[in-house]
C-alpha positions in Angstrom: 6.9 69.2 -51.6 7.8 70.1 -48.3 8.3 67.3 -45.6 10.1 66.4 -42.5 11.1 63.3 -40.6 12.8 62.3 -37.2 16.3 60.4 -36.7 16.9 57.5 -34.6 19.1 54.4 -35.5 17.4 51.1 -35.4 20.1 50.1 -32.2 18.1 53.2 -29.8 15.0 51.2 -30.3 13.8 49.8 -27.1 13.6 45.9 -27.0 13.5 43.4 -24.5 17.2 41.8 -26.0 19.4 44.8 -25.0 19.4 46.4 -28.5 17.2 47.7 -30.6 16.4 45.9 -33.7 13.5 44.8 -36.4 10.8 44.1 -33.6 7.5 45.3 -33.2 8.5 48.1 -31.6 10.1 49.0 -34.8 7.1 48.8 -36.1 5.2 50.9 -33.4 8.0 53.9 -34.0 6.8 53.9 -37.8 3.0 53.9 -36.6 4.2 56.8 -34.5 6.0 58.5 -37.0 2.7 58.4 -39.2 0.7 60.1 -36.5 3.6 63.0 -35.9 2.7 64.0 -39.6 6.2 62.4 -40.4 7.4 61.0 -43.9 10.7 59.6 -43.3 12.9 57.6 -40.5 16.4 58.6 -40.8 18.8 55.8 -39.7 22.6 55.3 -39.2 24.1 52.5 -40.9 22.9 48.7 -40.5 26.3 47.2 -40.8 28.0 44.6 -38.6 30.2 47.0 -36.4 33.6 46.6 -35.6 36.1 48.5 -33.7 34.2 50.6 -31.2 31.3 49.1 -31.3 30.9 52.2 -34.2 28.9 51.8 -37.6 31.3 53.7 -39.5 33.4 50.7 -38.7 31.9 47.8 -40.2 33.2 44.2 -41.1 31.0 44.8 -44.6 29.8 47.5 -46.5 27.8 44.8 -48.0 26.2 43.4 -44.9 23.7 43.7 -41.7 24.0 43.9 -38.1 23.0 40.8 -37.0 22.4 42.4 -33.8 19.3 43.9 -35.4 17.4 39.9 -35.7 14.3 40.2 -33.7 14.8 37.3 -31.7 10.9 37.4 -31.2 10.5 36.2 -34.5 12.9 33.1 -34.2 11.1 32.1 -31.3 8.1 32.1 -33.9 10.0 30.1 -35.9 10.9 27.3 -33.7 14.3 28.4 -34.0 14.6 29.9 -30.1 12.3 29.6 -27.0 11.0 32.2 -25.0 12.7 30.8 -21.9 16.5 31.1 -23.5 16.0 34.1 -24.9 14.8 35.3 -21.5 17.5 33.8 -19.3 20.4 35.3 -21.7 22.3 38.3 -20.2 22.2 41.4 -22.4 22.6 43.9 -19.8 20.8 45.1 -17.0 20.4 48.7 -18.1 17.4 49.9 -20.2 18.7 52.6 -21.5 22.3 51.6 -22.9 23.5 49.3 -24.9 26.2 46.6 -23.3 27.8 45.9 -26.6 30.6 43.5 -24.6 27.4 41.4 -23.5 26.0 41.3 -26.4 29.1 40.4 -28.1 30.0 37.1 -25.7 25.5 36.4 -25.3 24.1 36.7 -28.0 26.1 35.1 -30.8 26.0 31.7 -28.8 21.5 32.0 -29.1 22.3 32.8 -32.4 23.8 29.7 -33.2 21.6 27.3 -31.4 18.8 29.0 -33.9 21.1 27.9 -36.9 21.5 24.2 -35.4 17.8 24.1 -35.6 17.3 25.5 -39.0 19.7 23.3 -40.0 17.8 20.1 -38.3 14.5 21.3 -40.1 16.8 20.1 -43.2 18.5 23.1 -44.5 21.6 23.5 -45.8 24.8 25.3 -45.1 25.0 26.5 -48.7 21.4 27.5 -48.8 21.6 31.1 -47.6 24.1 31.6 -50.0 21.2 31.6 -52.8 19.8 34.6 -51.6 22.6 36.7 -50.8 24.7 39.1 -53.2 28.1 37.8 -53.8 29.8 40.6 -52.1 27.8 40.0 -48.5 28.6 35.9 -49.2 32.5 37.0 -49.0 31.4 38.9 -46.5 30.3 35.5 -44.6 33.4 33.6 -45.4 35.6 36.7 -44.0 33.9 36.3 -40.8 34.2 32.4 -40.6 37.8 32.7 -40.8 38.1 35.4 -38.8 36.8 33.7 -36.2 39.1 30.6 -37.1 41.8 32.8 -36.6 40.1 33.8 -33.3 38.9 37.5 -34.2 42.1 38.7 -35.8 42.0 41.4 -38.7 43.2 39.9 -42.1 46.4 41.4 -42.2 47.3 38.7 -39.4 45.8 35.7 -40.8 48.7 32.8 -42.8 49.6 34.3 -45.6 48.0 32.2 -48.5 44.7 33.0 -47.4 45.7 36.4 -46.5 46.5 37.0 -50.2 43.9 34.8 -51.5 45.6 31.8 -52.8 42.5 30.2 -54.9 43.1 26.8 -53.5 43.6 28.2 -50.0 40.2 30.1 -50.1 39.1 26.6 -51.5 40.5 25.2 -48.7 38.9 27.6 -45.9 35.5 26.9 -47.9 35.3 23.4 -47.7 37.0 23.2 -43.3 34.5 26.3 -42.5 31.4 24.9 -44.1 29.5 25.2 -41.2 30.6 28.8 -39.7 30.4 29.8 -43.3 26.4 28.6 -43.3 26.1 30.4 -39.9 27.3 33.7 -41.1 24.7 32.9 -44.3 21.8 32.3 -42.5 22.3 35.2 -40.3 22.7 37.5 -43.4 19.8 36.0 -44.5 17.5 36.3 -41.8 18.5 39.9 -41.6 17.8 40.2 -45.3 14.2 38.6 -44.6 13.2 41.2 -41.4 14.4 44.6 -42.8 13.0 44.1 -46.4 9.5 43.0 -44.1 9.7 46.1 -42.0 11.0 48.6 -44.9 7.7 47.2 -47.0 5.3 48.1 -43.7 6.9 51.3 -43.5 6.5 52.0 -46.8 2.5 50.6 -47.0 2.7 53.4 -43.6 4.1 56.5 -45.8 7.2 56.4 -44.4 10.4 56.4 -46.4 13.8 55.4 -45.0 17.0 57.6 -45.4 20.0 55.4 -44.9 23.4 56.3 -44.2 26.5 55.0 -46.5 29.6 56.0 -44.7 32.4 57.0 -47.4 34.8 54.7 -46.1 35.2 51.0 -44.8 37.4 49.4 -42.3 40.6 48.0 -42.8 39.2 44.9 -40.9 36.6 44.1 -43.3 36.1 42.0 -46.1 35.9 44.8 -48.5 39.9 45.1 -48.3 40.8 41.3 -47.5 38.9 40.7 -50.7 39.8 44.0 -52.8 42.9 45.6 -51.3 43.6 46.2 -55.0 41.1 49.4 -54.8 42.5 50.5 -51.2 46.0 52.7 -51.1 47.8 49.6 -49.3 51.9 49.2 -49.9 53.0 46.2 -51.3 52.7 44.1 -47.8 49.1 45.0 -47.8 49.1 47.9 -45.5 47.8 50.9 -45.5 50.1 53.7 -46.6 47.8 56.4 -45.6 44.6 56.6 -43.5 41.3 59.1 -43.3 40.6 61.5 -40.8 39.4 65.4 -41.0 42.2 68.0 -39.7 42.0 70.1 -36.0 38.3 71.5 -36.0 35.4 72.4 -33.4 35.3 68.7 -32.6 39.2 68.3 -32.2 41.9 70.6 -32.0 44.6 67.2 -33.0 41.6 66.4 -35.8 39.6 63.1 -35.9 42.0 60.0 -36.7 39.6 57.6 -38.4 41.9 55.1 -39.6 40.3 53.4 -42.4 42.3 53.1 -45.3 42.1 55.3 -48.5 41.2 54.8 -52.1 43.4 54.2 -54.9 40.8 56.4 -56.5 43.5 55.6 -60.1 42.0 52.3 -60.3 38.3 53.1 -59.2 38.6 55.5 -62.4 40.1 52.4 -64.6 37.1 50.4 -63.8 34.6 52.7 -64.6 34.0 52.6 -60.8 32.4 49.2 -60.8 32.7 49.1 -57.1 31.2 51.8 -56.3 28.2 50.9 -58.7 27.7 48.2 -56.4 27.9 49.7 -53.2 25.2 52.1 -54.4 22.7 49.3 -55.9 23.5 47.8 -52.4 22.7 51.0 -50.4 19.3 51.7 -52.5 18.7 48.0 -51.9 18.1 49.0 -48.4 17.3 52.2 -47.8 14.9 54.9 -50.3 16.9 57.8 -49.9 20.9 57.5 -49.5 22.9 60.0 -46.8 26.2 60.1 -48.4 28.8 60.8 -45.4 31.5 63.3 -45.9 30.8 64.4 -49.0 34.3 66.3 -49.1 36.2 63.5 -49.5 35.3 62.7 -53.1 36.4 66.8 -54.1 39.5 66.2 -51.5 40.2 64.2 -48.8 42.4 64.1 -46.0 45.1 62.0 -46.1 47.3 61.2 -42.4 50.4 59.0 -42.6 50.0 55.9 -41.7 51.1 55.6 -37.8 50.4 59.1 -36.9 48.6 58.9 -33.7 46.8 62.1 -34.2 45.5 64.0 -37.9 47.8 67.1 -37.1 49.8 66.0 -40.1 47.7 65.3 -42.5 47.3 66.8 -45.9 44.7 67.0 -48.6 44.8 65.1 -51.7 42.7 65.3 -55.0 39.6 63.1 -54.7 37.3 61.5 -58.0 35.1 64.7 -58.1 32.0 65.0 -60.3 33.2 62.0 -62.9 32.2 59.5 -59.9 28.7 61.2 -59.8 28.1 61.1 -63.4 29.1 57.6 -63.5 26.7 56.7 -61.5 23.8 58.8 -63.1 24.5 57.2 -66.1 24.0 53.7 -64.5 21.2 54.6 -62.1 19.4 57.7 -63.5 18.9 60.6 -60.7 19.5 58.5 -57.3 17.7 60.0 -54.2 20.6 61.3 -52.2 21.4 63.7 -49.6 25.0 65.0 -49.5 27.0 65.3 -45.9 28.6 68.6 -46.7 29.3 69.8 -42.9 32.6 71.1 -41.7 34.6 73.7 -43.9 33.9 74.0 -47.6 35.9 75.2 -50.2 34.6 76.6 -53.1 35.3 73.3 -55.7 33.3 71.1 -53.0 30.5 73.7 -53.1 30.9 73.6 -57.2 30.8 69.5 -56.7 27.8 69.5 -55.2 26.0 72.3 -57.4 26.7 70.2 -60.2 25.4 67.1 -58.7 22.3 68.7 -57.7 21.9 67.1 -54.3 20.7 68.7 -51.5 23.3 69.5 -48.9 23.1 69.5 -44.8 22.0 72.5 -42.5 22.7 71.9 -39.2 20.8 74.7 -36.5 23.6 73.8 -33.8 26.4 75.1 -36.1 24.7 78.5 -37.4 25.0 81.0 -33.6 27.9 82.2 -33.7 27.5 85.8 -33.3 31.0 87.0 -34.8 30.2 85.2 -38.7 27.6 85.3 -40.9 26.7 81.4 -41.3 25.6 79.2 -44.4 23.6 77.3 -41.5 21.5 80.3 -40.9 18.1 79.3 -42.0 17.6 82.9 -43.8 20.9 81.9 -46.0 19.0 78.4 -47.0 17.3 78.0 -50.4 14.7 74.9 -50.8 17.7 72.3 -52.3 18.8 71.3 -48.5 17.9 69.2 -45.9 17.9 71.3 -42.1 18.4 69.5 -39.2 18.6 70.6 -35.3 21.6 67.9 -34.6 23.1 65.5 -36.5 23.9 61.6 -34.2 27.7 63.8 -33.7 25.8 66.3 -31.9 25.0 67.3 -28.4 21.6 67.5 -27.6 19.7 71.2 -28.3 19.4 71.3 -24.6 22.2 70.5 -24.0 24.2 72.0 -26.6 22.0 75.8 -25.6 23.0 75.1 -21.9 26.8 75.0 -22.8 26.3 78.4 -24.8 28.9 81.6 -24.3 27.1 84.3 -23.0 27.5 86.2 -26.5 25.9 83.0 -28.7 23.2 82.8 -26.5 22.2 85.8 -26.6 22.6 86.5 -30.5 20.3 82.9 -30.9 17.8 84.4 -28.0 17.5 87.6 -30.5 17.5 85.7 -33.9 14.6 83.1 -32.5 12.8 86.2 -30.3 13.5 84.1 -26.9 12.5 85.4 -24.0 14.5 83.9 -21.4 12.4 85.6 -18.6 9.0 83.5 -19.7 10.5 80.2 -21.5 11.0 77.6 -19.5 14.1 75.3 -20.4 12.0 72.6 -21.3 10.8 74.4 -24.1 13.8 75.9 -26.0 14.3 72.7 -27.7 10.8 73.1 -29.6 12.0 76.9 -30.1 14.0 75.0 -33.0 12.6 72.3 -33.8 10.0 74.8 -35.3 12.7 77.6 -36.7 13.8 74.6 -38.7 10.7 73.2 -39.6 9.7 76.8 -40.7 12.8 77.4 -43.0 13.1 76.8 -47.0 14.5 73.8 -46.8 12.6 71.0 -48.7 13.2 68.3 -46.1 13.4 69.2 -41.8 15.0 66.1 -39.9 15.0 66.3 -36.4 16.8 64.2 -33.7 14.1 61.8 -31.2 16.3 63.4 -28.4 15.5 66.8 -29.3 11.5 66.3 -29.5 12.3 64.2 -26.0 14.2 67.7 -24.8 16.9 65.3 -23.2 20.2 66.5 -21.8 23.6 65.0 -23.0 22.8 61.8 -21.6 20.9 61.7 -25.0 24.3 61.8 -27.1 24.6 59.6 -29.9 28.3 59.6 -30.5 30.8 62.4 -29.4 33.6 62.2 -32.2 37.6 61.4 -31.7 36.5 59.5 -28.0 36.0 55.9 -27.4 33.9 53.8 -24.7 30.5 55.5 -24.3 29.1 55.7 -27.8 26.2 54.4 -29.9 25.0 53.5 -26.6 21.8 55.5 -26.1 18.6 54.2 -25.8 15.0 55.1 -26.3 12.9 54.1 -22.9 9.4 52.0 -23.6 6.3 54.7 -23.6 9.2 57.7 -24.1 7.6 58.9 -27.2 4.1 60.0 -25.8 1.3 61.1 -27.6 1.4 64.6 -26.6 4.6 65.2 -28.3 3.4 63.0 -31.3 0.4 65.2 -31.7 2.6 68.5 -30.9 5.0 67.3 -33.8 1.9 66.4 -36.2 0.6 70.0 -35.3 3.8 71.7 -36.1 4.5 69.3 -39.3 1.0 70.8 -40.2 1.2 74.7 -39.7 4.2 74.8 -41.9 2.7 72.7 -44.2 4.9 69.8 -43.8 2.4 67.0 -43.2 0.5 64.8 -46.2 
């Protein structure tokens, strides 16, 4: 069946609290995506970010964004009023996110709505009942980070730093409280998404999440496994991910999160991992893996480099992973990252896993090479997009065009420069994708909007401006709702 959906994280959702999150106007963007002749809403990851404000760096791979509460529906519960919520700072601007505000406001509301779910007579330990075990470590990482005022593990004393049982004992019993906080917060989130992923589910609409292939060094994944990360005997990192010097980079992108001692993941039949994918399927119906290359080979940068110049590649699990999980899980729902360079074992890898791979429009004019990304190369087993969240805008990214790709993508789409107005290019591809092979066509919210670069999700290897975008209220009109439902219906795309 052919089908096609839009992507837009849940943090680009306009709200009146600074950031987009489970709210009704979550719910309005699934009503819209029904009457675009849409089936899915493709999301980033819903972890609690970390370092750069990025989630790819998350304090959890078992845990939620706690940014993402509607605070609407606190105030239902007598938790908040609509007068505190109102006179809390979240930043002035509509259209990004002020992640510093958010950081130093929002928490503090947060925890007045605990206090008063605790005073209806709760319990600390309550939330803990509802939670997997993996997000409740999650909520006793944070408490003591916080006790340790925001440091990473790696600086905390060093009993609890290595996990002395009657240290962590300890912790337990002084951080109660912040322990209960973090609980009820994991729970609330737990409550909202599973409510909105039901309604968009009664609405048609299926949700592709986003499991990054790697986790943070400050997170509670290695505090409370370093055993499965390639740490040296003081518990740091030997190595660190990245990708080498590409179109993005010429020094490569410098990730930083630590690597897997992919040895013991094998010893343990992958039990990790088995998790982390129960977890993932847990929240989302269909599962973007990120960086697929990484389990053929990854790229491995010395710990301390400052750029990935140096890095090399290093044998990753490779198809034994995949079938491990098949055998646990049957045929999962998953859609492999396989951008950048391949080689011809990753393209084996994912032949044999029989997922569909990525096609990405922005990456196939370039008029000296024949391109995978060319939608006459496709076959039905793929999933075409116009730009992924790394991208720049299609206006954008056709406005910053040599003369010689423009002109080879002007030929290949039949653009006629001389009678298309700029506005219009972008829908030049949203249809060329939407008319390929491909099984499934995702396009950006940006791209149907035909915004510039002020649209840009995330520009890779730079810091301070990302994940800050920002749908505006009443952006999403219903002529391009019904111009998308008419497209997603000529090429037979629509239900």
């Amino acid at each position: 069946m052919r089908e096609c959906g839009m992507l837009l994280p849940v943090a680009s959702l306009p709200s009146r609290y600074g950031i987009g999150a489970f709210s009704k106007e979550a719910y309005e963007f699934i009503d819209q995506l029904k009457r675009a002749g849409q089936q899915y809403w493709q999301i980033l990851p819903l972890g609690p970010t970390g370092y750069g404000d990025s989630p790819y760096q998350s304090f959890s791979a078992f845990a939620g964004n706690p940014y993402f509460i509607d605070l609407t529906e606190l105030i239902k519960e007598g938790l908040l009023t609509e007068e505190e919520c109102e006179q809390t700072d979240f930043g002035d601007d509509p259209r990004e996110i002020d992640y510093e505000k958010l950081y130093h406001n929002r928490f503090p509301l947060l925890k007045k709505a605990y206090g008063r779910w605790r005073e209806q007579g709760h319990t600390s330990k309550e939330p803990a009942a509802a939670l997997l075990e993996e997000t409740s470590l999650y909520c006793l990482y944070m408490a003591i980070k916080d006790y340790f005022e925001g440091k990473s593990w790696i600086y905390w004393d060093q009993d609890i730093r290595v996990k002395d049982p009657e240290a962590v004992a300890g912790y337990e019993r002084k951080l109660e409280e912040e322990v209960g906080f973090y609980g009820f917060l994991q729970m609330k989130f737990k409550e909202q998404w599973e409510k909105l992923k039901a309604y968009a589910a009664s609405q048609g609409i299926r949700i592709i999440g986003d499991m990054p292939i790697y986790v943070a060094f400050d997170s509670a994944d290695t505090w409370s496994h370093p055993e499965l990360f390639l740490f040296d005997e003081t518990q740091n990192p030997i190595a660190v991910a990245g990708c080498p010097p590409d179109g993005f980079s010429p020094t490569g992108q410098l990730w930083g999160n630590p690597l897997y001692r992919w040895g013991y993941h094998r010893e343990t039949g992958y039990e990790w991992w088995k998790k982390r994918m129960e977890y993932s399927f847990l929240l989302y119906d269909v599962v973007r893996v990120d960086h697929f290359r990484g389990f053929d080979e990854y790229y491995s940068i010395p710990a301390g480099n400052e750029t990935a110049i140096n890095g090399t590649w290093e044998k990753g699990p490779g198809i034994e992973l995949f079938q491990e999980l098949q055998k646990t899980f049957g045929n999962l729902d998953i859609i492999a990252e396989d951008l950048g360079f391949l080689t011809p074992s990753v393209k084996t890898l994912l032949k044999e896993t029989g997922y569909p791979g990525m096609k990405v429009l922005e990456f196939a004019f370039n008029s000296w090479e024949e391109s995978d990304y060319l939608p006459h190369n496709y076959t039905q087993n793929c999933v075409v997009y116009t730009g992924t969240h790394d991208n720049d805008t299609l206006k954008s990214w056709y406005q910053n065009l040599s003369p010689e790709d423009r002109a080879y993508t002007n030929n290949y789409l039949n653009i006629n420069t001389a009678a298309t107005s700029e506005d219009q290019i972008p829908w030049s591809y949203i249809r060329l994708a939407l008319s390929s092979v491909a099984r499934l066509a995702i396009i950006p919210v940006q791209d149907y909007l035909g915004l510039g670069s002020e649209g840009r999700i995330n520009e890779p290897s730079t810091l301070g401006r990302n994940w800050r975008w920002r749908l505006l209220p009443g952006e999403v009109t219903e002529e391009i709702l019904g111009r998308s439902s008419e497209l997603s219906h000529l090429y037979g795309r629509s239900r």
